[in-house]
C-alpha atoms as one frame of an Amber mdcrd trajectory, in Angstrom:
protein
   0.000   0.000   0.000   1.426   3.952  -0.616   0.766   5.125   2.437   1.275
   9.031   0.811  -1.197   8.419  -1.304  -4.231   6.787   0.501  -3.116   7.776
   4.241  -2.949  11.603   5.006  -1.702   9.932   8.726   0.852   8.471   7.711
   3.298  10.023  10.614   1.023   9.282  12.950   0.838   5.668  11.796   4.603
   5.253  11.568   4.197   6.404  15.355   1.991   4.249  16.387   3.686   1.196
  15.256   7.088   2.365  16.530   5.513   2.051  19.839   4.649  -0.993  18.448
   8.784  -1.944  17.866   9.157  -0.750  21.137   6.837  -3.041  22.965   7.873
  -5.698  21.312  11.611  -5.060  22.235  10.424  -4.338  25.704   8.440  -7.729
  26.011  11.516  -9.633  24.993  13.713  -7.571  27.621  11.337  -8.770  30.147
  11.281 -12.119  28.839  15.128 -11.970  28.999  14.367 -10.363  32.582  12.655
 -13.230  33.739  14.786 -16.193  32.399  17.597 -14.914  33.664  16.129 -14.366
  37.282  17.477 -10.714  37.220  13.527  -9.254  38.160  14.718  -8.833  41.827
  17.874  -6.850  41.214  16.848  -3.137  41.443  14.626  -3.232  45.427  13.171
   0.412  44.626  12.295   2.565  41.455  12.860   6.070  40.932  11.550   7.751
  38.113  14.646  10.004  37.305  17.398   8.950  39.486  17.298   5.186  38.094
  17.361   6.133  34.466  21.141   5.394  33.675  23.112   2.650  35.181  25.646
   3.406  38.792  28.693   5.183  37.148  30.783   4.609  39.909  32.308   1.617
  41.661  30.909   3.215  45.018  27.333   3.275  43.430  27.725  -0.169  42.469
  28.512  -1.383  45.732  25.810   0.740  47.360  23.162  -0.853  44.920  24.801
  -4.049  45.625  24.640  -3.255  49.633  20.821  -2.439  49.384  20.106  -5.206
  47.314  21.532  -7.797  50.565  19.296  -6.577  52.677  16.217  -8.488  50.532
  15.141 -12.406  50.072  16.462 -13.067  46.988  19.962 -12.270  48.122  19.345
 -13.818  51.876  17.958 -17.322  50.916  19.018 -17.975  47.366  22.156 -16.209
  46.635  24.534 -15.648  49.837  24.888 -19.787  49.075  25.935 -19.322  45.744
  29.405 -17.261  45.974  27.423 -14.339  44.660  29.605 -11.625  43.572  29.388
  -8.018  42.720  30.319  -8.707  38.499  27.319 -11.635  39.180  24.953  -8.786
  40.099  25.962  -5.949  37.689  24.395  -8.824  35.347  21.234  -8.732  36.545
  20.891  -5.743  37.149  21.707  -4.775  33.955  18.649  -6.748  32.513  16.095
  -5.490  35.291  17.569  -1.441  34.086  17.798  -2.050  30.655  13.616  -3.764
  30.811  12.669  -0.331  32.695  15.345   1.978  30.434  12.905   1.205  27.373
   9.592   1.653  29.609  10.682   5.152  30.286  11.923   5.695  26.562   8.250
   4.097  25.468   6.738   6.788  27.425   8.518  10.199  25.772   8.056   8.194
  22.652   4.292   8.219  22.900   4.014  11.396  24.957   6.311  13.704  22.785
   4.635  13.155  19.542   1.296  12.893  20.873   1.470  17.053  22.327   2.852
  17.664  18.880  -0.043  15.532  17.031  -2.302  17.562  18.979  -1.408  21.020
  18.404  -0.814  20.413  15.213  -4.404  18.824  14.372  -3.340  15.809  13.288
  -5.149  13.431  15.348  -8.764  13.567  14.766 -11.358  12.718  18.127 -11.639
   9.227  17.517  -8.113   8.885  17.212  -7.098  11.230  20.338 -10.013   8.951
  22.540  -8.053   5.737  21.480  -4.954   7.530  22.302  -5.671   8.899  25.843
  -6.285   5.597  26.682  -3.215   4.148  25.184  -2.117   6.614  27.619  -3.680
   5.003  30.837  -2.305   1.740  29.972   0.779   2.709  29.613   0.873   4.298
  32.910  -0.893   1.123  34.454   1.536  -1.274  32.589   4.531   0.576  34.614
   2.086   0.238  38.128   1.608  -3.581  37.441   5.602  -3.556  36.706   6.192
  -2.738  40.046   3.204  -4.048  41.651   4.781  -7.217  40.602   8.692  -6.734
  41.675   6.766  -5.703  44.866   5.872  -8.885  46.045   9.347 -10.861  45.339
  10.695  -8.395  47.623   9.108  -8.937  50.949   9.299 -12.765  52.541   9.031
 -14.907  49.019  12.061 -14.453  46.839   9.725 -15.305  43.720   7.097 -12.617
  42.288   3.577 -13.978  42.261   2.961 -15.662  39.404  -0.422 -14.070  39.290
   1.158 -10.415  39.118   3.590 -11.715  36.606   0.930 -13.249  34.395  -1.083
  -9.657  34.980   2.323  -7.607  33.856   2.893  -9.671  30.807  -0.383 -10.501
  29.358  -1.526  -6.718  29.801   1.981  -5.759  28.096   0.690  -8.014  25.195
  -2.668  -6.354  25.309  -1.397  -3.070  25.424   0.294  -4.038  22.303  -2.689
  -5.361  20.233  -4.731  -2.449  20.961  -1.834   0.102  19.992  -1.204  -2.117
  16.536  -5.468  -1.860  16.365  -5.348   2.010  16.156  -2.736   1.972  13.831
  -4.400  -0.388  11.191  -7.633   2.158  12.026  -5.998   4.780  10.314  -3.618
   2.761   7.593  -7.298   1.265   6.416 -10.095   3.587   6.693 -11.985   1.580
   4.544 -12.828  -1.639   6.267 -13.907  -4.506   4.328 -17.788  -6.368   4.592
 -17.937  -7.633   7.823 -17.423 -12.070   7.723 -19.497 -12.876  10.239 -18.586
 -16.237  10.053 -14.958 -15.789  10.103 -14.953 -12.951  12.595 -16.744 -15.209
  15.371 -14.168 -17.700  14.926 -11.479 -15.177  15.406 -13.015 -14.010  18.248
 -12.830 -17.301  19.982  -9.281 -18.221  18.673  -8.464 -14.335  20.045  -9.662
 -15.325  23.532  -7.860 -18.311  23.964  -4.512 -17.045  22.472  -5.265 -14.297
  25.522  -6.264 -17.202  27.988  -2.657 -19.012  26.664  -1.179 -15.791  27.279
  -2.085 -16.343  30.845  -1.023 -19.063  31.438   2.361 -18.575  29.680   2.685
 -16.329  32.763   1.944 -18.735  35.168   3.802 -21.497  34.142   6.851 -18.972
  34.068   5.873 -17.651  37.008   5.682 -20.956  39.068   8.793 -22.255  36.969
   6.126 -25.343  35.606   8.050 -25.541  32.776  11.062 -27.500  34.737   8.740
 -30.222  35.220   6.904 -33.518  33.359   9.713 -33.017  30.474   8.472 -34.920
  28.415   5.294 -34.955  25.474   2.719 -35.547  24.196   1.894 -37.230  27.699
   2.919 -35.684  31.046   5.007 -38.535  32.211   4.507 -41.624  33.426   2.604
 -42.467  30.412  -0.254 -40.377  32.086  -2.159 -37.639  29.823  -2.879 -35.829
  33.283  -0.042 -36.647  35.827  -1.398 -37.472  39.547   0.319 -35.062  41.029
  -2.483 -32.544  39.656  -5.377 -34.026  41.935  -2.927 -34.242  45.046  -0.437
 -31.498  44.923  -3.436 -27.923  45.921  -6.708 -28.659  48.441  -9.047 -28.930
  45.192  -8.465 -28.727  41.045  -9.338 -25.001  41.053  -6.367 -23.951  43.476
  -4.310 -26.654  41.309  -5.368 -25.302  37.487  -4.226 -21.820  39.119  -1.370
 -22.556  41.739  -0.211 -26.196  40.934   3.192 -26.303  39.267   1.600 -29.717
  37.338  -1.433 -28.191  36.798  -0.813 -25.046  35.455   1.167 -26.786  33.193
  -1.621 -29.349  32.227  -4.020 -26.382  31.541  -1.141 -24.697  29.211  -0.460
 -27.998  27.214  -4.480 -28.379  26.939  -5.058 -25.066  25.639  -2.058 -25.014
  22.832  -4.322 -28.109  21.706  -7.065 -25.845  21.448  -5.768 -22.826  20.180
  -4.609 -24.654  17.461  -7.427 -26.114  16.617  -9.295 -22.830  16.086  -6.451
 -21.549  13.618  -7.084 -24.917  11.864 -10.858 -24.326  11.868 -10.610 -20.702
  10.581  -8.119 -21.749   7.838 -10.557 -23.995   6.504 -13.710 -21.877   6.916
 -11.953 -19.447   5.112 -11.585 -21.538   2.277 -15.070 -21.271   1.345 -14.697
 -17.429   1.044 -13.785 -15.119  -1.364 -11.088 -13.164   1.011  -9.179 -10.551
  -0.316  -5.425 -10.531  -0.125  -4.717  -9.233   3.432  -7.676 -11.525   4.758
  -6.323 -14.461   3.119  -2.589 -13.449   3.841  -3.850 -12.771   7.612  -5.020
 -16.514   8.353  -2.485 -18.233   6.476  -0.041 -16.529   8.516  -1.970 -17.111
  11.555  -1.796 -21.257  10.959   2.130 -20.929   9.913   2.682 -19.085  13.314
   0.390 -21.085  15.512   2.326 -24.875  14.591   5.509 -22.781  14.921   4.477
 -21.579  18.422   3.138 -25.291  19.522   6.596 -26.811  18.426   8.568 -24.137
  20.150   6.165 -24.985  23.353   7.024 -28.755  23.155  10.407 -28.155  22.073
  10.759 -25.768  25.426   9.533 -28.245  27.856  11.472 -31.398  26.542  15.058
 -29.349  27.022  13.987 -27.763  30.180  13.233 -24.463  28.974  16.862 -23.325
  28.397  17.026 -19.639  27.768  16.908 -19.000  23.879  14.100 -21.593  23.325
  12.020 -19.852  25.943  12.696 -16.518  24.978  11.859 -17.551  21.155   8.360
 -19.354  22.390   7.838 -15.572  24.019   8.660 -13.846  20.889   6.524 -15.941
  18.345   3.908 -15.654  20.588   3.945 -12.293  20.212   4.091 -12.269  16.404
   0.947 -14.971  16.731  -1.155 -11.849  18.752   0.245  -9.314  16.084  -1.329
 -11.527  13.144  -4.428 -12.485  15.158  -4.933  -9.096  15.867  -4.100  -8.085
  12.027  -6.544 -11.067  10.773  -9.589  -9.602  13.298  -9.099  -6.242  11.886
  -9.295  -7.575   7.981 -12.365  -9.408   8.644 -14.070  -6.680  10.900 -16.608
  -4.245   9.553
């Protein structure tokens, strides 16, 4: 498409899907973040005074001092010879994963002012983007809101906040990429019904996947039952499940086995929805982006279920479970392409 011909926006969409880049780089920091256990490593935020790394070796060993005082350092690492080069490391990841939160923000907030005075948003478009706003500003509350609670007796965040942090951060995403393909298409195509409930189905379960992606990182689930397509012990659903939490609900949500169970059950049926709208859509005459939208969508969805199998066979070591994070994040940017296309 020539976006100078057919889109008078077109700076505005080339800013919207740089914040677009961004969250996508900032997702993959964080999965980075979380892999290599480096979440814990800054015990306060500042909004100006953290923004570049300790220049000095006395600010490094004040950090350093301040981060002793809190669990992570007291249970896990005093036993494991941990040194001040071992936690420049992680803090570096933990900085760098907040570094592109604040640079997200002047991204989105400096262009936005000058969008506005110059009258280049239109209402619709400044609605969307005041509350691309408030997520923003409740992504970085949930960011902490999470760190919070790995700081305090339990030197592990709650996988529940974690889940929160990172599926919002994927939401957040979506909705940003949705207001960009607002304005690169004004023209939507004839609504397929059809099609478009399907998507909607496949869309919520990619979120509920999403979820649980977060809790099985949160709750490490992925170091355990190694082993596919059963569990192990040549058991679909391992025992453990029914014995390990007082009742299935407390072990489908806090259960290391059966959080795990309810993420391999779901990839089944996530799949299966990309596989049904594939061959719905055959009996449709789509247009190019529809059909280029769900072929992509079935390409990206086997990808994502053999990186997820793939993952938990070699004990998710850390490029295999930072790729499953990234793919899954191109699979929400082509659902969330393929809903658009088939949307009024």
């Amino acid at each position: 498409m020539d976006l100078k011909k057919k889109t008078p926006n077109k700076p505005v969409i080339i800013w919207l899907l740089s914040g677009c880049v961004l969250l996508f780089i900032m997702v993959t920091v964080g999965g980075i973040t979380r892999l290599t256990n480096s979440g814990l490593s800054m015990t306060d935020w500042h909004l100006v005074t953290d923004t570049f790394l300790p220049l000095t070796d006395a600010k490094w060993e004040e950090a350093f001092e301040q981060y002793k005082k809190f669990p992570e350092y007291q249970k896990i690492n005093i036993h494991n010879d941990f040194q001040l080069s071992d936690y420049k490391f992680i803090y570096f990841w933990e900085w760098f994963h907040r570094f592109i939160g604040r640079i997200i923000g002047l991204v989105f907030l400096i262009p936005f002012f000058y969008f506005l005075y110059t009258k280049k948003l239109d209402t619709a478009t400044i609605q969307k983007c005041l509350v691309l706003l408030a997520m923003g500003a409740f992504q970085g509350f949930l960011g902490w809101f999470m760190v919070k609670s790995g700081l305090i007796d339990n030197p592990d965040v709650s996988h529940f906040r974690l889940a929160l942090h990172l599926t919002f951060a994927f939401i957040t995403f979506a909705y940003t990429f949705w207001v960009a393909l607002d304005l690169l298409y004004p023209d939507r195509n004839p609504a397929l019904t059809s099609l478009k409930k399907i998507a909607r189905y496949a869309l919520v379960f990619l979120i509920l996947q999403i979820i649980y992606g977060g809790f099985v990182a949160g709750l490490n689930a992925g170091l355990i039952h190694n082993h596919w397509p059963l569990m192990s012990d040549g058991q679909f659903i391992h025992d453990s499940v029914f014995i390990e939490q007082k009742n299935l609900l407390l072990s489908f949500t806090e259960g290391k086995s059966g959080v795990q169970f309810i993420h391999r059950t779901l990839a089944y049926i996530v799949v299966g929805f990309m596989v049904l709208l594939y061959f719905k859509s055959q009996k449709f005459d789509l247009n190019k982006q529809q059909a280029a939208g769900i072929k992509l969508l079935l390409l990206l969805v086997f990808a994502q279920f053999a990186l997820g199998v793939f993952t938990l066979l070699y004990q998710v070591p850390l490029w295999l479970g930072l790729a499953h994070q990234i793919n899954a994040f191109f699979l929400l940017s082509a659902m969330t392409f393929t809903l658009h296309r088939l949307s009024k």
